[in-house]
N, C-alpha and C positions, 0 to 999 in steps of 0.2 A: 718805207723801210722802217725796220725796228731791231731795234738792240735786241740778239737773242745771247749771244755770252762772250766768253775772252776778256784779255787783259791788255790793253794797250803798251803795261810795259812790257810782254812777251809777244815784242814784234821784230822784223828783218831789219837789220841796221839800216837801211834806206829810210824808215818810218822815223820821224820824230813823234807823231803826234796820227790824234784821230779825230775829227771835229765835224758838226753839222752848219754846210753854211746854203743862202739862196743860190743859188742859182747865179746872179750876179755878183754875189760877193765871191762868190767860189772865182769866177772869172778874170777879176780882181786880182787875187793871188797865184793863179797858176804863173808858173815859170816858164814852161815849154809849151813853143807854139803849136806843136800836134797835138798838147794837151787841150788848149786852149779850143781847137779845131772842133774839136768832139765833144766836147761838152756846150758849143755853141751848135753843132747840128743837135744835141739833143735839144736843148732850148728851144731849137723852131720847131721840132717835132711837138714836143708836149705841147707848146704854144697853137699848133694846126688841130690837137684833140678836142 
C-alpha cells in the first residue's frame, strides 16, 4: 500500500491517529478481539503465499 492523499486530521471521531505498523506490532495493539481475529487470518494467509 501507498500513501496516495488525505489528511489525518479530517477524519471520523473514532480515528485518533493513522500509522504503519508489522504485522505483529499491529496485533500488539489491537483492542477488539474480532479485530485481532482478522488480521491474524490475514497473517496466515500472506504467511501460505
Amino acid at each position: 500500500m501507498e500513501y496516495e492523499s488525505g489528511d489525518t486530521s479530517q477524519h471520523d471521531a473514532e480515528v485518533d491517529g493513522a500509522e504503519w505498523f508489522t504485522l505483529d506490532e499491529a496485533l500488539s495493539k489491537l483492542s477488539f478481539k474480532g479485530d485481532r481475529r482478522i488480521l491474524e487470518a490475514a497473517k496466515a494467509k500472506l504467511a501460505a503465499v
